[in-house]
N, C-alpha and C positions, 0 to 999 in steps of 0.2 A: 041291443048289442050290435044288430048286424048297421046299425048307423055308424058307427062307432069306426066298424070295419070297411064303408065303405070308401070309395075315391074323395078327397080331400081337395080335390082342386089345383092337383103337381105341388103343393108344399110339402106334402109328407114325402114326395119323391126327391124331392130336394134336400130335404134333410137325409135322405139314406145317405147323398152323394158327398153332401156340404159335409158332413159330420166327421167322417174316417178320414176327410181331406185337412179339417182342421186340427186333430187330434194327430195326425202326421205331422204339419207343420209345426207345433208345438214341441212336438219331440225333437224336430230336426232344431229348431232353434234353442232349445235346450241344451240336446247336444253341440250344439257348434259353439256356446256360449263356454262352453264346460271345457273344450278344446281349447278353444282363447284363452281361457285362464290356465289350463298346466303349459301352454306351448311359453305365456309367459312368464310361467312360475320357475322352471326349467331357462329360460334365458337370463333369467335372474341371478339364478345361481351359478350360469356360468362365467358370468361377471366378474 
């Protein structure tokens, strides 16, 4: 077990950083995606 826990060689440290940074960008892009569609759903209608 204590192998398990030991230093990895900075990939597991990497993943701490990489991780919350990808799963942000995801959202952010999700949402802006999700914006783009009502700003022209909404323009549509004003048509």
């Amino acid at each position: 077990m204590q192998a398990v826990l030991a230093h990895q060689g900075g990939w597991d440290e990497i993943l701490l950083v990489v991780g919350p940074i990808l799963v942000l960008g995801g959202l952010l892009k999700l949402a802006n995606r999700r914006a783009d569609r009502l700003a022209e759903a909404q323009s549509e209608s004003a048509d």
